[in-house]
C-alpha positions as a Markdown table, in Angstrom:
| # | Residue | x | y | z |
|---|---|---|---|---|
| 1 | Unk | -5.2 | -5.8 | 73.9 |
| 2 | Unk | -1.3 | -5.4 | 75.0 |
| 3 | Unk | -2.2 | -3.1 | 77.3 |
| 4 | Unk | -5.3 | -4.8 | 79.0 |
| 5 | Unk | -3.6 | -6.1 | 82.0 |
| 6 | Unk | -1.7 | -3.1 | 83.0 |
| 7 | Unk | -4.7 | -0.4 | 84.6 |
| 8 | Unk | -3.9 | 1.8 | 81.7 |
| 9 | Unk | -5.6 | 2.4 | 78.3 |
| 10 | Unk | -3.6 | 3.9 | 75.0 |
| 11 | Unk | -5.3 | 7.0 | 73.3 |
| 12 | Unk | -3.1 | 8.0 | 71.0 |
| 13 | Unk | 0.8 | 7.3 | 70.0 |
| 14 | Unk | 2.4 | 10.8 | 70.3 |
| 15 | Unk | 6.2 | 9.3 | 69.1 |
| 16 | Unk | 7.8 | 6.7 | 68.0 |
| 17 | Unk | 12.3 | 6.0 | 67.8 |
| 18 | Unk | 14.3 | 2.9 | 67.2 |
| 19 | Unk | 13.8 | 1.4 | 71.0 |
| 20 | Unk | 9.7 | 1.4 | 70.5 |
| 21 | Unk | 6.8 | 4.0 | 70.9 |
| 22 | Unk | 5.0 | 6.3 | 73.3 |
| 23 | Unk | 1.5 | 6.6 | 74.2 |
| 24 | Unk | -0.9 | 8.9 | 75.2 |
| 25 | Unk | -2.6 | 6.6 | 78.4 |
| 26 | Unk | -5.2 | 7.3 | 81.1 |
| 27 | Unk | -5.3 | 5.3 | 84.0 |
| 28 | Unk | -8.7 | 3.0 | 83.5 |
| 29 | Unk | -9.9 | 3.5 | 87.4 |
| 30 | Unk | -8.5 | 7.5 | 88.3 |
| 31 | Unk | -8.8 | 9.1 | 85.1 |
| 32 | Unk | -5.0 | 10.1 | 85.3 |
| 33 | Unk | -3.4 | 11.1 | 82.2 |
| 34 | Unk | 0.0 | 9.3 | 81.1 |
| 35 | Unk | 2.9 | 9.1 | 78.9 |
| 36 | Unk | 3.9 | 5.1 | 78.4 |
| 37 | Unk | 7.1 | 4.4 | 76.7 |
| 38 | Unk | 6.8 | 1.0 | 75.0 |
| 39 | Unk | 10.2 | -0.6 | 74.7 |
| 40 | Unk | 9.8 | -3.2 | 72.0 |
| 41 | Unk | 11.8 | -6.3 | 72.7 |
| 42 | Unk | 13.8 | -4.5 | 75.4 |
| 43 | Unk | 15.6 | -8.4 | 75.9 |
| 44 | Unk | 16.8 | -9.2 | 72.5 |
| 45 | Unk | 19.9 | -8.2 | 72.1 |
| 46 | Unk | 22.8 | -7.4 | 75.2 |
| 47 | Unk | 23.2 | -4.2 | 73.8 |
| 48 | Unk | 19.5 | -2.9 | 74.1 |
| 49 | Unk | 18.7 | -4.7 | 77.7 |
| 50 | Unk | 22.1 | -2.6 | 78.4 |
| 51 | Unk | 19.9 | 0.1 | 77.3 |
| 52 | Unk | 16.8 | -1.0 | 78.8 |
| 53 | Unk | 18.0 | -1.5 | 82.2 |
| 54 | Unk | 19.9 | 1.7 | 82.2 |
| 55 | Unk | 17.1 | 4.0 | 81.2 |
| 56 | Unk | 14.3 | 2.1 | 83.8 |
| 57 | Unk | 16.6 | 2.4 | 86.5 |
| 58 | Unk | 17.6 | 6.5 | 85.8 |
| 59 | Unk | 13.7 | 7.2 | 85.7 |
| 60 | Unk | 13.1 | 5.5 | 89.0 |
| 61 | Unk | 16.0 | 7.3 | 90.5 |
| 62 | Unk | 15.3 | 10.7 | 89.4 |
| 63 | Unk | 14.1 | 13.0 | 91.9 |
| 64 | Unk | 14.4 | 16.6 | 90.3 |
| 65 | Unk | 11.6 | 19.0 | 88.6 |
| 66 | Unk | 13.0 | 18.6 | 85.1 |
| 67 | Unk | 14.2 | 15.4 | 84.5 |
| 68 | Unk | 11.2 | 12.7 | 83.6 |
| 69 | Unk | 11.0 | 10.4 | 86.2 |
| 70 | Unk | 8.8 | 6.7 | 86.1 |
| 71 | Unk | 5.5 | 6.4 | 88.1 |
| 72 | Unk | 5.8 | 2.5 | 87.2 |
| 73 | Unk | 7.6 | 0.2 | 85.4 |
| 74 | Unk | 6.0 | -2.5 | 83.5 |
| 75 | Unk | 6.5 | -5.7 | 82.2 |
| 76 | Unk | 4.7 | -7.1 | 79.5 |
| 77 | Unk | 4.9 | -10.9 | 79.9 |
| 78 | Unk | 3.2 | -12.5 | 77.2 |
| 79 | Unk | 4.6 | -10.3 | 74.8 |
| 80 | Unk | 7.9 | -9.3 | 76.3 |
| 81 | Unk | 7.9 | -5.9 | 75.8 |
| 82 | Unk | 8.6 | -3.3 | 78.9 |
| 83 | Unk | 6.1 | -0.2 | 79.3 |
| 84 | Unk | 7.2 | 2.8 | 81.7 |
| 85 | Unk | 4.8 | 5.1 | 83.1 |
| 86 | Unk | 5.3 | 8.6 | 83.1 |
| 87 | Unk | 4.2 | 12.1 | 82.7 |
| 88 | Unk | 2.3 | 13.3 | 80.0 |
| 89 | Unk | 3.8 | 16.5 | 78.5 |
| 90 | Unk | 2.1 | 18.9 | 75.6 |
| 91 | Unk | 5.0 | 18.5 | 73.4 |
| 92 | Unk | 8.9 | 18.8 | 73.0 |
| 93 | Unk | 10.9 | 21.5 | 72.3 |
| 94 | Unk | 11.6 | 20.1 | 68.5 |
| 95 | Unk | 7.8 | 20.7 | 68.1 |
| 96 | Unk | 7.6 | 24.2 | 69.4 |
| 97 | Unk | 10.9 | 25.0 | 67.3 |
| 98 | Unk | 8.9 | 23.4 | 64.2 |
| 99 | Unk | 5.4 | 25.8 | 65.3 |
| 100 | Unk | 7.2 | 28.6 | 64.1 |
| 101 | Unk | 5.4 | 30.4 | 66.9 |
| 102 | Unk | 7.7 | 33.1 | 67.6 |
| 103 | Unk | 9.9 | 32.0 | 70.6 |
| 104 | Unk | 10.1 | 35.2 | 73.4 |
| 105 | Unk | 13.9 | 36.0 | 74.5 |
| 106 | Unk | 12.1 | 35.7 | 78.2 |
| 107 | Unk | 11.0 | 32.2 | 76.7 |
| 108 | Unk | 14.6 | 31.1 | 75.4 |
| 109 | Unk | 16.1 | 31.9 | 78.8 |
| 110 | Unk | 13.5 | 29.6 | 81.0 |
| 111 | Unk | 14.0 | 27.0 | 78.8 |
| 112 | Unk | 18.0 | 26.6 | 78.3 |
| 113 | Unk | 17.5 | 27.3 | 82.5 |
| 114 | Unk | 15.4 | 24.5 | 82.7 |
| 115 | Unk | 17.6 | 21.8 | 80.4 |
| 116 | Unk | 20.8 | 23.3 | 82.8 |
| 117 | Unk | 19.3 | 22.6 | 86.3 |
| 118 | Unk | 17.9 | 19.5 | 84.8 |
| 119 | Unk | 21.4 | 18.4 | 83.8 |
| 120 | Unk | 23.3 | 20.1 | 87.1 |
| 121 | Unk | 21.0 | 17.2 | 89.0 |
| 122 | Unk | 22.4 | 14.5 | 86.7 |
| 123 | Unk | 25.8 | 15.6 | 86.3 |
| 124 | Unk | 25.8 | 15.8 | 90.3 |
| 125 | Unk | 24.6 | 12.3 | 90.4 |
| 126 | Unk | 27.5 | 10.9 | 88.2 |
| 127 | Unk | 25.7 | 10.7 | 84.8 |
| 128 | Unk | 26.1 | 12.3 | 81.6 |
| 129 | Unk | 22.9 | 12.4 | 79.5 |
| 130 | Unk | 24.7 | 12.2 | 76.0 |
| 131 | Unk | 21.9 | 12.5 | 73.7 |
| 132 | Unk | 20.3 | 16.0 | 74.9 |
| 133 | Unk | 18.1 | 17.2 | 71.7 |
| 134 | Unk | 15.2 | 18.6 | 71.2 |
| 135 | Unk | 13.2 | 15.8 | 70.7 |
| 136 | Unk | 14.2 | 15.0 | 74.5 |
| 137 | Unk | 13.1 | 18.2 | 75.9 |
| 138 | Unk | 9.5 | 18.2 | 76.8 |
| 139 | Unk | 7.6 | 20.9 | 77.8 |
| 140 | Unk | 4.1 | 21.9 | 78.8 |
| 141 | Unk | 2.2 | 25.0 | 77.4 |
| 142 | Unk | 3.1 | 26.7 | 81.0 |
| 143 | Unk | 6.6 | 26.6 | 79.7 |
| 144 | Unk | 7.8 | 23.7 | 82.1 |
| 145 | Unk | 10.4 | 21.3 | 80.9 |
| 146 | Unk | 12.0 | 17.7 | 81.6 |
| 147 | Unk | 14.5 | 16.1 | 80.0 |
| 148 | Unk | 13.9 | 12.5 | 79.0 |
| 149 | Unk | 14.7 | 9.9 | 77.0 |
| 150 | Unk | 18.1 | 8.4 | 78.7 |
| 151 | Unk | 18.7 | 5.0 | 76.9 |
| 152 | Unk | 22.8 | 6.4 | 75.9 |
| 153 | Unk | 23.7 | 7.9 | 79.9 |
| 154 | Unk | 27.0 | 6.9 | 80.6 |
| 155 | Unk | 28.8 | 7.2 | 83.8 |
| 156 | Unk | 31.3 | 10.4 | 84.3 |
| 157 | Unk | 34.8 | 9.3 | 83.2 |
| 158 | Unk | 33.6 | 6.4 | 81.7 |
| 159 | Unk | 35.1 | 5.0 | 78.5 |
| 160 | Unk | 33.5 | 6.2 | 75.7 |
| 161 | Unk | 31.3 | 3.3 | 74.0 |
| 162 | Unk | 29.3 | 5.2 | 71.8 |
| 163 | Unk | 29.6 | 5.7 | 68.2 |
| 164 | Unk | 27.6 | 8.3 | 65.6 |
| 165 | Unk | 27.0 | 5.3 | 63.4 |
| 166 | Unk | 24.8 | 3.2 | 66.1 |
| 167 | Unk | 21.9 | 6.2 | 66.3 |
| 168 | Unk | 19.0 | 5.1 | 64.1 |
| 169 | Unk | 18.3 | 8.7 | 64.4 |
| 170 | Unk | 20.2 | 11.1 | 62.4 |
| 171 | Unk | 19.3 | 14.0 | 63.9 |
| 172 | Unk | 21.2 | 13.3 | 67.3 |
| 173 | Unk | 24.3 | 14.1 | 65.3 |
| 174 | Unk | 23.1 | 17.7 | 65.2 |
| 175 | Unk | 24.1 | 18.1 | 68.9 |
| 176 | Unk | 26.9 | 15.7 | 68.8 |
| 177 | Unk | 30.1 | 17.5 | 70.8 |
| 178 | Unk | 33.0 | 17.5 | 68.9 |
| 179 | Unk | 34.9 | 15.1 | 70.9 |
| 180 | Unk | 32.5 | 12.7 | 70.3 |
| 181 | Unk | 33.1 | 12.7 | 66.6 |
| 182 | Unk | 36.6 | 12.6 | 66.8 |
| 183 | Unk | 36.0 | 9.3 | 69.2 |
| 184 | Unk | 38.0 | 10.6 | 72.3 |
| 185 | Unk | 38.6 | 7.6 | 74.9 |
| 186 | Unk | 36.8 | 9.3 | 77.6 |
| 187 | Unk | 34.0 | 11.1 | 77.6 |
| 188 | Unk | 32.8 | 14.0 | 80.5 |
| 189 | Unk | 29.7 | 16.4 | 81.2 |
| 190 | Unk | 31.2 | 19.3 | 78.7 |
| 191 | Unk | 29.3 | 17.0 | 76.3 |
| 192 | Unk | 25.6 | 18.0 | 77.0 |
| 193 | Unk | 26.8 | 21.5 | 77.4 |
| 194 | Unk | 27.4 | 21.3 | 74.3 |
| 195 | Unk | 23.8 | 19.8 | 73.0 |
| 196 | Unk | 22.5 | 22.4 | 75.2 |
| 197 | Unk | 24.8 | 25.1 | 73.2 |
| 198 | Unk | 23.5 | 24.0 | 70.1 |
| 199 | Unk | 19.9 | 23.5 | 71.3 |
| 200 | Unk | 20.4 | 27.9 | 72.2 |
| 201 | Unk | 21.2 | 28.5 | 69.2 |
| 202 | Unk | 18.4 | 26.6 | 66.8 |
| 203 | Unk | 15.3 | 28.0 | 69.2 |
| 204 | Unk | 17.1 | 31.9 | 68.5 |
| 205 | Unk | 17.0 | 30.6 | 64.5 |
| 206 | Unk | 14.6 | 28.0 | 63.8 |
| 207 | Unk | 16.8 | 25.9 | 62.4 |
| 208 | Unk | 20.0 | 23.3 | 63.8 |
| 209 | Unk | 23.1 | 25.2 | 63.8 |
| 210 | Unk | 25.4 | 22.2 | 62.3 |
| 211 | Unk | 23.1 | 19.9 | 60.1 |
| 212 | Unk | 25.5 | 17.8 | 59.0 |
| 213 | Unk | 24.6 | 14.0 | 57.0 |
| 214 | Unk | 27.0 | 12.6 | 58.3 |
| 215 | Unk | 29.9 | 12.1 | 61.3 |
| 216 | Unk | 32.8 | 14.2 | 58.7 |
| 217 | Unk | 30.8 | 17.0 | 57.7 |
| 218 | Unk | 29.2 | 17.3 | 60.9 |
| 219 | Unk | 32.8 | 17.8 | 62.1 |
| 220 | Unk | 33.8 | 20.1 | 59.6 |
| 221 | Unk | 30.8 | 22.1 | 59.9 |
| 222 | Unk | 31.6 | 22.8 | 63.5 |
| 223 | Unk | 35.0 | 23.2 | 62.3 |
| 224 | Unk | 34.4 | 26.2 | 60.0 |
| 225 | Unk | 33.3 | 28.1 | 63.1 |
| 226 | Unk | 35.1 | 27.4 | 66.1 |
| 227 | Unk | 38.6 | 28.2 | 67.0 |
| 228 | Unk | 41.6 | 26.6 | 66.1 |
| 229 | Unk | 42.2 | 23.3 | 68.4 |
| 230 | Unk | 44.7 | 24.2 | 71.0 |
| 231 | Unk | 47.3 | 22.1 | 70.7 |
| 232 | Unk | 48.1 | 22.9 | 74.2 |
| 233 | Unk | 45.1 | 20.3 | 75.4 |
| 234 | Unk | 46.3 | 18.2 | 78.0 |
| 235 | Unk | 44.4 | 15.4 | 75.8 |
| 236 | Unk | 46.1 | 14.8 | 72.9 |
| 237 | Unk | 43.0 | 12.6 | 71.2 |
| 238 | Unk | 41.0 | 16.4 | 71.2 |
| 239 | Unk | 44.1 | 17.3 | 68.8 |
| 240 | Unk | 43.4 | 15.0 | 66.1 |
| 241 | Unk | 41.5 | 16.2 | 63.6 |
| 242 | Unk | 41.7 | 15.1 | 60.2 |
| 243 | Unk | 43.9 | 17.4 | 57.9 |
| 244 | Unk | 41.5 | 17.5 | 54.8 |
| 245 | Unk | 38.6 | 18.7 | 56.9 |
| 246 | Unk | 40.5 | 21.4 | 59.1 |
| 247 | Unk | 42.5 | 23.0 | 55.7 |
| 248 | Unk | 39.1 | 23.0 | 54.4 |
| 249 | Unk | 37.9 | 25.2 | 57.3 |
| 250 | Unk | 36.1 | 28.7 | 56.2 |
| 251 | Unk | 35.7 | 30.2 | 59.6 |
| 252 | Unk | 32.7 | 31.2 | 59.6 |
| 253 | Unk | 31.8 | 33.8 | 62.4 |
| 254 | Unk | 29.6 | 32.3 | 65.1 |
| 255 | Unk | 28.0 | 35.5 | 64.8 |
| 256 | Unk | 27.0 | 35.5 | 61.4 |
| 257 | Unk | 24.7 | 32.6 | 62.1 |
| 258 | Unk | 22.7 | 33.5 | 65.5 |
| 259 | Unk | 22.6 | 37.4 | 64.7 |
| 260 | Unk | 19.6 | 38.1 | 66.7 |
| 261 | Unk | 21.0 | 37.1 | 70.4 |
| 262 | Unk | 21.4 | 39.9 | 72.9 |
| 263 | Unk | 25.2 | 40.0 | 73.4 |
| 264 | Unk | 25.0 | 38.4 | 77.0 |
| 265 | Unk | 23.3 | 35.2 | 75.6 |
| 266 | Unk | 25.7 | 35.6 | 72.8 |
| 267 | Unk | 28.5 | 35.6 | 75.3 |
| 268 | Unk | 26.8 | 32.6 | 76.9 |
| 269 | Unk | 26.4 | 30.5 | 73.4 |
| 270 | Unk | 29.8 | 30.8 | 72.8 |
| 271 | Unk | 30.7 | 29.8 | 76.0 |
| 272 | Unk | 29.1 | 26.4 | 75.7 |
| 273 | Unk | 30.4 | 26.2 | 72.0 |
| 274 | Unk | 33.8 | 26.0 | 72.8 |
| 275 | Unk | 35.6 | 23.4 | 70.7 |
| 276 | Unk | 38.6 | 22.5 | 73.4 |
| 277 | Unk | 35.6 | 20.6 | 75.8 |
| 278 | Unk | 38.4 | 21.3 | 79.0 |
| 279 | Unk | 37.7 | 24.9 | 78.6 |
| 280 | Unk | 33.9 | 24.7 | 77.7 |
| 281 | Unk | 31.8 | 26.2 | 80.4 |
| 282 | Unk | 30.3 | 24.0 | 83.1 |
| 283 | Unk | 27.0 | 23.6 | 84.1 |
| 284 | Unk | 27.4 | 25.3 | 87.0 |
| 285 | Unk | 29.2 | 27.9 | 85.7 |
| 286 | Unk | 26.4 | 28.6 | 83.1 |
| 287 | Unk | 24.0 | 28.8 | 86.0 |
| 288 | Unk | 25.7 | 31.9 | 87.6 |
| 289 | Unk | 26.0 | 33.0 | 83.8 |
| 290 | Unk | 24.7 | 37.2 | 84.1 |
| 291 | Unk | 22.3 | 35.9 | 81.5 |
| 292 | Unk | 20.4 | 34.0 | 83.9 |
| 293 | Unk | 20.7 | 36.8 | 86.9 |
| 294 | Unk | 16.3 | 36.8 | 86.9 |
| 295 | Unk | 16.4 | 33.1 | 87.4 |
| 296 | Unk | 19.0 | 31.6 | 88.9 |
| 297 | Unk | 19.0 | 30.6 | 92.6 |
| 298 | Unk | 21.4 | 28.1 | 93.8 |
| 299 | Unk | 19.0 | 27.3 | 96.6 |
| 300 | Unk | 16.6 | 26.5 | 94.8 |
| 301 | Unk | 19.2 | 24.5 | 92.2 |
| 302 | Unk | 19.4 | 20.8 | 93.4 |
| 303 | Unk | 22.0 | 18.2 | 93.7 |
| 304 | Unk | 21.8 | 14.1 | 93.6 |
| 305 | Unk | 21.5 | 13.0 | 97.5 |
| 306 | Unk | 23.8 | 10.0 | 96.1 |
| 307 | Unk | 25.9 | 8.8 | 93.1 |
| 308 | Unk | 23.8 | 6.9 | 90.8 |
| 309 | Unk | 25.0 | 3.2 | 90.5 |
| 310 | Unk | 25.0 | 2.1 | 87.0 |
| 311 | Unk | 24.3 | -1.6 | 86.2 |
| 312 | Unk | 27.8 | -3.7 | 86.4 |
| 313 | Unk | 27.7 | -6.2 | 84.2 |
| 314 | Unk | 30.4 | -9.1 | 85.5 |
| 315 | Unk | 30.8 | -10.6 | 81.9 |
| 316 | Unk | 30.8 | -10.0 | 78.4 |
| 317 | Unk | 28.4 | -13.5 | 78.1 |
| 318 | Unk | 25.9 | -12.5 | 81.1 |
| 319 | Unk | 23.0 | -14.5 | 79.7 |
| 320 | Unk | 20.1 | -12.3 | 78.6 |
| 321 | Unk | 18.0 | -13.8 | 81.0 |
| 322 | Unk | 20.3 | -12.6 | 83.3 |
| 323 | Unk | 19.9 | -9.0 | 82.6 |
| 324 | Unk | 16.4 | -9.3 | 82.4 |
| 325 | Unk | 16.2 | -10.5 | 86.1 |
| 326 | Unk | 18.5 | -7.4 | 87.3 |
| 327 | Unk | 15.7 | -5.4 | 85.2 |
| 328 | Unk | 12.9 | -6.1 | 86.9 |
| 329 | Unk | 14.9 | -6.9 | 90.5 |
| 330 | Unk | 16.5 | -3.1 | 90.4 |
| 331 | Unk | 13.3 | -1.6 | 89.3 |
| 332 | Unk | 11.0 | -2.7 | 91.9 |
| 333 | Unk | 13.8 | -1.9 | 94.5 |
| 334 | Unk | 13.7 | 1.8 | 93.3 |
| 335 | Unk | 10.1 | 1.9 | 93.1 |
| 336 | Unk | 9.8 | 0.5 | 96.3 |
| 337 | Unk | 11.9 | 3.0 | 97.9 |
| 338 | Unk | 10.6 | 5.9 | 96.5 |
């Protein structure tokens, strides 16, 4: 009944998280398969039309292979609720993880590929993803894969905002980067390298590499195998880590836990695990990474055509009325101009 006005007709709900649910759809009149992400009461608070309007806007502007872009944006008046149209994918990368299906080393190489081109096309645009998981990896049984889900993208340099406590889901603080736990004033792309570092790791295991419970022990868990913090970091906030988790430290070898990787993924892996974020490798630099010499091609390895404007919000007391009229406005002007 919700959906009767929109063309499209729910089949199945294939996932669910704290901003609403997704839907396997077909298109009433072509038949077309589709994803729909269901924001539930997008409007209510500031905080998740912040979200809202962020995450509508990204998928209209993306323009790359793997990143999820919208086919349509809906809203839902009589209920309230927002709906945007997408593609449907088999599955995510937590569900093949969870298959147990053995994962080739051809397989593990396409996908961290994918998730890094994917990302060289955000980072170029100005964005930082900041929640790259699993969960937010889809993939189709041809091995393709887009990144979605990007409700917490933050603009490069941008203050850092987000805290480990606001995730309804606990399993984002599996790929948390350090310097997010230790609240660091500004936060940069070395954080999905990160994600991306520990998202290597779990599909050469089957399991998270740090599966901490909460913000601490995820910080001491990454703690008992990286290197000591340099205290030669030209950040100082990196530096601060609380003494009664870093004495506590057993140094684990990196090693010890992801046995099975060929020594130049290894080499890779610890390259994007490296604690001080200023020396972590880049995206770029993973790219040219001799791990990925039967893939990459930097021709064939896009950039954003233009900086991607976040929403500027004038005033802590923008009415939310407000911010749902720049929804829709900003939407239908990037749909249009597609």
């Amino acid at each position: 009944e919700v959906f009767k006005s929109t063309g499209y007709e729910p089949e199945v709900q294939i996932g669910h998280g704290s901003s609403g649910i997704v839907w396997a759809a077909r298109h009433r009149k072509t038949g077309q398969k589709v994803a729909i992400k269901q924001i539930i009461a997008p409007f209510k608070t500031k905080q998740t039309s912040k979200r809202t309007l962020r995450e509508a806007k990204l998928m209209t502007h993306n323009s790359h292979e793997n990143l999820m872009s919208a086919y349509e944006v809906i809203e839902l008046e009589n209920v309230g609720d927002v709906l945007i149209v997408m593609e449907q994918m088999d599955t995510d990368l937590a569900g093949v993880i969870e298959s147990k299906n053995n994962i080739s080393p051809m397989q593990h190489q396409l996908f961290i590929y994918q998730i890094l081109r994917g990302l060289k096309y955000l980072h170029s645009a100005n964005v930082i993803h900041q929640d790259i998981k699993p969960q937010n990896c889809l993939v189709n049984t041809n091995c393709d894969l887009k990144i979605t889900d990007f409700g917490s993208a933050v603009e490069r340099g941008s203050e850092l905002k987000i805290t480990v406590t606001e995730d309804s889901d606990a399993t984002t603080l599996w790929y948390r980067a350090p310097e997010i736990l230790m609240k660091t004033k500004k936060t940069s792309t070395a954080v999905d390298v990160w994600s991306v570092g520990c998202i290597f790791a779990e599909m050469v295991t089957g399991k998270p590499l740090f599966k901490g419970s909460d913000a601490s022990e995820q910080l001491s868990l990454i703690l008992d195998v990286a290197e000591s913090c340099s205290r030669k970091n030209s950040d100082p906030d990196i530096c601060k880590i609380p003494h009664n988790i870093s004495d506590n430290s057993k140094s684990k070898k990196l090693r010890d836990l992801v046995p099975d990787l060929p020594p130049v993924g290894f080499d890779l892996l610890c390259r994007m695990l490296t604690f001080d974020c200023e020396k972590r490798i880049t995206v770029d630099e993973a790219l040219r990474h001799p791990y990925f010499d039967d893939l990459h091609d930097s021709e064939d390895e896009p950039v954003a055509e233009n900086l991607f404007k976040f929403p500027k919000i004038t005033s802590s007391h923008t009415p939310l009325e407000e911010f749902r009229s720049m929804f829709i406005s900003k939407a239908t002007e990037q749909l249009a101009n597609q």
